[in-house]
C-alpha positions as CSV (number, residue, x, y, z in Angstrom):
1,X,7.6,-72.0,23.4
2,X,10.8,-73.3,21.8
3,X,14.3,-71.8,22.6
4,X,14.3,-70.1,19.0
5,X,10.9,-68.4,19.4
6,X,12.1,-67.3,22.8
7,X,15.3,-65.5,21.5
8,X,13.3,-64.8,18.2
9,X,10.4,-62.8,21.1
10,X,13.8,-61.3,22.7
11,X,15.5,-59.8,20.0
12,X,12.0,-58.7,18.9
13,X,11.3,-57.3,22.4
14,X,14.7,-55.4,22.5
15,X,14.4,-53.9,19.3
16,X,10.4,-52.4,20.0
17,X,12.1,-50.8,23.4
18,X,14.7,-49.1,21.1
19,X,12.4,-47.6,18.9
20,X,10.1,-46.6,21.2
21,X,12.3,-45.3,23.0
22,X,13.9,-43.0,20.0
23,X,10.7,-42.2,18.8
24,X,9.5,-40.7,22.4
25,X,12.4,-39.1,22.6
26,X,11.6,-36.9,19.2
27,X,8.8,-35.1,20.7
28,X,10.9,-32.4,21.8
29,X,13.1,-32.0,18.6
30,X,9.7,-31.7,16.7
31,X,8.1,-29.2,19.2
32,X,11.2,-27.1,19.1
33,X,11.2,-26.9,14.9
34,X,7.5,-25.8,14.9
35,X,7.9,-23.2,17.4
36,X,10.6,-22.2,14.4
37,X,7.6,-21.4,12.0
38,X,5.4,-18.9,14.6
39,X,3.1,-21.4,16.4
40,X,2.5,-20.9,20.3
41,X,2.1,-23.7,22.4
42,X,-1.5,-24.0,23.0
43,X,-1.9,-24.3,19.0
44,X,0.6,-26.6,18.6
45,X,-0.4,-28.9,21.1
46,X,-3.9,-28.7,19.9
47,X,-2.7,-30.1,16.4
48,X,-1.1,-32.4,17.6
49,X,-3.8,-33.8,19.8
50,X,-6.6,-33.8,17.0
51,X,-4.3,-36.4,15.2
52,X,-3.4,-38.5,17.7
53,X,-7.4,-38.6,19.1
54,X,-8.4,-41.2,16.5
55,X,-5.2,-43.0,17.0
56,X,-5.8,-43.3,21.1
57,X,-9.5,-44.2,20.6
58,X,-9.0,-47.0,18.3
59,X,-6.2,-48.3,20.8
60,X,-9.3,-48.0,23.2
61,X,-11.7,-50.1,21.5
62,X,-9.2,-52.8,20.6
63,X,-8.3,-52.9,24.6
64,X,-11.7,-53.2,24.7
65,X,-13.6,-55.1,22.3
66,X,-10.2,-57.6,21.0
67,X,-9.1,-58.4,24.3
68,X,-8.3,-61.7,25.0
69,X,-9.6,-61.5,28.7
70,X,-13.4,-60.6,30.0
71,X,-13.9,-57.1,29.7
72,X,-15.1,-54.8,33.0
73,X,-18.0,-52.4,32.4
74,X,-16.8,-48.7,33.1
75,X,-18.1,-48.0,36.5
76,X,-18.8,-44.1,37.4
77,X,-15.8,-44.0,39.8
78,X,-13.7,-45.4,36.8
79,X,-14.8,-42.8,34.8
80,X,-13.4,-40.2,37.5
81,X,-10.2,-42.0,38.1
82,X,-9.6,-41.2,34.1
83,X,-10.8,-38.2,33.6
84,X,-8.5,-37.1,36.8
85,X,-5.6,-39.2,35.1
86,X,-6.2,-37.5,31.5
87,X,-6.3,-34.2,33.0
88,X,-2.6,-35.1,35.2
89,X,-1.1,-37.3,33.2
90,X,-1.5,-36.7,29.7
91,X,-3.0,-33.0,29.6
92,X,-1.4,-30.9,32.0
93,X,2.0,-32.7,31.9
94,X,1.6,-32.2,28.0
95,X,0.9,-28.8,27.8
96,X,3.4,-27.7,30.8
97,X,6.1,-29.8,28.9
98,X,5.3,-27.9,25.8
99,X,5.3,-24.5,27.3
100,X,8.6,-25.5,28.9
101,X,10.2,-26.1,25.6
102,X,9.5,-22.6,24.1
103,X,12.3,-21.4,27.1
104,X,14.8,-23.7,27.1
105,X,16.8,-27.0,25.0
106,X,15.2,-30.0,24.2
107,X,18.6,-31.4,25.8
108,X,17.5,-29.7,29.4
109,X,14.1,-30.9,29.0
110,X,14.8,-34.6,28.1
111,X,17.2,-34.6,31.4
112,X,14.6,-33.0,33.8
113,X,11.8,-35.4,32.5
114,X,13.5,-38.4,33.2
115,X,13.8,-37.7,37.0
116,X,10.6,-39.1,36.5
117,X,11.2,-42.3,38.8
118,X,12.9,-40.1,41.8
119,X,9.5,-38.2,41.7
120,X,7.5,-41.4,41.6
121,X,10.4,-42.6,44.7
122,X,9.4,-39.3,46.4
123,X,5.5,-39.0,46.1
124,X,5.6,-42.1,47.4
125,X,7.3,-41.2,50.4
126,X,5.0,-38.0,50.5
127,X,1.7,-39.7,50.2
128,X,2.0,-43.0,51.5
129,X,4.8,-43.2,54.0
130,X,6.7,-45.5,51.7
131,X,10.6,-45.7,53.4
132,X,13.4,-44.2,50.9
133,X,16.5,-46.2,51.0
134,X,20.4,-44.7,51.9
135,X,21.1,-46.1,48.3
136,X,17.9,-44.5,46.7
137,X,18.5,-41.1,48.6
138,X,22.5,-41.2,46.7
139,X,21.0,-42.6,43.4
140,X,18.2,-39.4,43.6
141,X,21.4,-36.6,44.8
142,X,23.5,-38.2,41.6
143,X,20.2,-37.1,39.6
144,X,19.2,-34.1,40.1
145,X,23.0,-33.0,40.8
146,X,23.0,-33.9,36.9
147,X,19.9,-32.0,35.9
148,X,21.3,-28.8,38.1
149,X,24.9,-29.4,36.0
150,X,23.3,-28.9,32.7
151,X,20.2,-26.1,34.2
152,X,23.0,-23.8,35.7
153,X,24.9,-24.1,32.3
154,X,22.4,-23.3,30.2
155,X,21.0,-20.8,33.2
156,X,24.2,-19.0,32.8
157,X,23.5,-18.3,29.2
158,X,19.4,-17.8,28.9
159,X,19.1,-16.4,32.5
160,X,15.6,-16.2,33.4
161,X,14.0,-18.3,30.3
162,X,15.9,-21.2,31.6
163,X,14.3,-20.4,35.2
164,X,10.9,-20.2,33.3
165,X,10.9,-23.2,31.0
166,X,12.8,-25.3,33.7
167,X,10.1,-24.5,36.4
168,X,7.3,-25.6,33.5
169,X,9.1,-28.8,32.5
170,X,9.7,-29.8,36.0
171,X,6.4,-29.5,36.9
172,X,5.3,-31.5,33.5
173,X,7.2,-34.0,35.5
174,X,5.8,-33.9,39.1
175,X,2.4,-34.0,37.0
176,X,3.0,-37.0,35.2
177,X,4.5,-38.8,38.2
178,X,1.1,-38.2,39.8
179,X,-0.3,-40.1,37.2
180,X,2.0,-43.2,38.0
181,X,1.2,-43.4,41.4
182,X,-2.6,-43.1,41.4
183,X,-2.9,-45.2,38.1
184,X,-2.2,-48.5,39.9
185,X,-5.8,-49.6,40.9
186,X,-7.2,-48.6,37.5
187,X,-4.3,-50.3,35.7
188,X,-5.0,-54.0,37.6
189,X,-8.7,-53.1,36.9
190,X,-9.0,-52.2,33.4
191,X,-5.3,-52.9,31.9
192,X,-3.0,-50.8,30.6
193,X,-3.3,-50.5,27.3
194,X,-7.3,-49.4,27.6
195,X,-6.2,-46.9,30.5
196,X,-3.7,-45.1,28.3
197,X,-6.1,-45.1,25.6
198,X,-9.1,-44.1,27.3
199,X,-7.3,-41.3,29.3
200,X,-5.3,-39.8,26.4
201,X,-8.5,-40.0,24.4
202,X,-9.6,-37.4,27.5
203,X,-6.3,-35.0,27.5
204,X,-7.0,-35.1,23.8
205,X,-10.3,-33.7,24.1
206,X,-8.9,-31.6,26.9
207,X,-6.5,-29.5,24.7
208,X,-9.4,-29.1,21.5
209,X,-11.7,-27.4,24.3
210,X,-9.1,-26.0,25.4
211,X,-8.0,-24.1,21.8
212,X,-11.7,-23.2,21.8
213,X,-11.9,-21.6,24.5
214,X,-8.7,-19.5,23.9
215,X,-8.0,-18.8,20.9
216,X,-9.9,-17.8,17.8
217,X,-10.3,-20.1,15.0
218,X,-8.2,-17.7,13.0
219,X,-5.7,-19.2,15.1
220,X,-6.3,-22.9,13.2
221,X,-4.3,-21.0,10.2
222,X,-0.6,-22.1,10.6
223,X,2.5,-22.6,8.1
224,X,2.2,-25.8,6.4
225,X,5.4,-27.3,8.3
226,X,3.3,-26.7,11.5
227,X,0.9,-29.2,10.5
228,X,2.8,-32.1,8.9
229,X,5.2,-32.0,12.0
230,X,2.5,-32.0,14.3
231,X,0.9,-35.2,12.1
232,X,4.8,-36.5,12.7
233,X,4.3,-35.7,16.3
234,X,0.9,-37.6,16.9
235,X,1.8,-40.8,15.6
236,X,5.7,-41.7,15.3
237,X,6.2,-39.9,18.9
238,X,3.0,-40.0,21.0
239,X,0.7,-43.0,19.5
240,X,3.2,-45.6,18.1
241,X,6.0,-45.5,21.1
242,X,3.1,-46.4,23.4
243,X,2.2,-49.6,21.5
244,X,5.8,-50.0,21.0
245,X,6.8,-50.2,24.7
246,X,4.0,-52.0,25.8
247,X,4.7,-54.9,23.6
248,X,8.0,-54.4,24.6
249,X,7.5,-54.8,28.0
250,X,5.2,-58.6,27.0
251,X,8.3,-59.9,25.5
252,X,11.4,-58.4,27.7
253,X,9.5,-57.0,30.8
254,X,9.4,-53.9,32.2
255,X,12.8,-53.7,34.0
256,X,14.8,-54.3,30.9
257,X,11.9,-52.2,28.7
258,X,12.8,-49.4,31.3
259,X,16.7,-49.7,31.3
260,X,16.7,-49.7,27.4
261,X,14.4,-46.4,27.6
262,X,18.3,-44.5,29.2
263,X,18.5,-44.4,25.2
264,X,16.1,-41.6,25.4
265,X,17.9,-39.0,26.6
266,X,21.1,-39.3,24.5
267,X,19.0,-39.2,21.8
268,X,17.3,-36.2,22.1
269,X,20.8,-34.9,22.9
270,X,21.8,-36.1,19.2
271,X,18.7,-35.2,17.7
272,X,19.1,-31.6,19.5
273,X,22.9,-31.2,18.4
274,X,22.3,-32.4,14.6
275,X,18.9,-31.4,13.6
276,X,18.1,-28.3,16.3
277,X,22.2,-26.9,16.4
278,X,22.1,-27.3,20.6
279,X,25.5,-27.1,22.0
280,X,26.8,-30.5,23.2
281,X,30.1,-30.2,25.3
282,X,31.5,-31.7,28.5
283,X,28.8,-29.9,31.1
284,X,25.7,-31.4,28.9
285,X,27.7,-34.8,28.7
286,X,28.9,-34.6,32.7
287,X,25.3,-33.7,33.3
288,X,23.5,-36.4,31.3
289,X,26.0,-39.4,32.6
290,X,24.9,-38.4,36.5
291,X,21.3,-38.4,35.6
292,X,21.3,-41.6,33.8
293,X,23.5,-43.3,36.6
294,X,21.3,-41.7,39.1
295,X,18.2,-43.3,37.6
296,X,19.7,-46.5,36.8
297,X,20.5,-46.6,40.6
298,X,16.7,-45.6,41.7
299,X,15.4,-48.4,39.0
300,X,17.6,-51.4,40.5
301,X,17.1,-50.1,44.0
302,X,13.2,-50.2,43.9
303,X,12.1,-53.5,46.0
């Protein structure tokens, strides 16, 4: 490849990280307008699931069927490693993140999600004896001091929703974070790009049974708004970010891909502020700049 196409595969690379980052990043802001029109959570996530199911299985047949590599049959135990990474990673950390957000900003919830790699850092430690740095332990205090900035802030003016939603979001986290570390061997086996597809295809099918099961169909009748931001939801902030990072990460790697992701948070913040009429002031902004530096820290510290 020529010195052109390589800063032409760059640019390209840098750019699909932005976006997908933004774009991931407007899943809350959206959540947080439908909740405006009456919806409850299990609904909403419901909707948005049923469009994003043909989305996620057509990503799974092209991992499958227009890959350039040979293509592993499904073996029983890979069929229980996704349905258990469905049901942690993409369901349950969905559907707790989504509760969450009824309780508290999407501002809080951006912040608290992206402790993501100090939980990954810590379950590592828990499960498999991995050592913890001095630097990572400092990089993981700067972190969550930030997150506890902006949660006692908003704690001291929502009381015991913040207590609520923040318990709900965090454990979104810990559940996704699960995901992460037992994905590994099915990632190497069957790539990434047919995982994610094949388990939120599963957490997709998850959250339809699960509307069934709870709800009456009556329930299906929602406001208008409900259903075109939900179709908004599925496919510029759940389908199309993943594609987007994961050519990303082909052209610029994963360590830059990740770094470029900090654009995340401050997004939602401006999203929040503009579009949602959060409060942004020097607590939220104190609180945001310790998390990001904390992760940042924890990223570059990793071996």
């Amino acid at each position: 490849m020529s010195a052109a196409a390589r800063s032409s595969s760059a640019r390209a690379g840098l750019l699909l990280a932005l976006a997908g980052s933004i774009a991931f990043s407007g899943k809350a802001i959206i959540v947080k307008l439908a909740y405006r029109h009456g919806v409850d959570a299990v609904t909403l996530i419901m909707y948005r699931m049923l469009f994003a199911l043909p989305l996620f299985l057509g990503l799974s047949w092209w991992a499958t069927y227009r890959s350039a590599g040979p293509v592993l049959p499904l073996t029983r135990r890979d069929w229980l490693g996704i349905l258990g990474l469905g049901f942690s990673g993409y369901y349950a950390a969905s559907l707790l993140d989504f509760w969450g957000l009824q309780y508290i900003s999407a501002s809080l919830e951006r912040l608290i999600l992206y402790l993501n790699p100090t939980l990954v850092l810590a379950l590592g430690w828990l499960l498999y004896r991995r050592p913890i740095r001095t630097r990572q332990y400092v990089a993981m205090a700067l972190s969550y001091g930030g997150m506890l900035l902006v949660f006692g802030h908003e704690l001291s003016f929502e009381g015991r929703a913040t207590l609520i939603g923040g318990g709900l979001v965090f454990a979104s986290a810990i559940s996704y974070a699960l995901y992460l570390v037992y994905s590994g061997e099915l990632v190497k086996r069957l790539g990434s790009l047919r995982l994610v597809g094949l388990a939120t295809s599963v957490a997709c099918l998850l959250c339809l049974l699960q509307f069934l099961l709870l709800r009456p169909l009556s329930a299906a009748i929602v406001a208008p708004e409900v259903i075109w931001l939900s179709l908004l939801n599925a496919v510029a902030c759940t389908a199309a970010p993943v594609i987007m990072v994961m050519m990303a990460i082909e052209r610029i790697g994963s360590g830059l891909t990740a770094q470029i992701g900090m654009v995340g948070p401050l997004s939602t913040i401006a999203m929040g502020v503009w579009l949602l009429g959060e409060p942004f002031d020097g607590w939220v902004l104190a609180g945001t700049a310790l998390v990001l530096s904390g992760v940042l820290w924890v990223t570059r510290a990793r071996p």
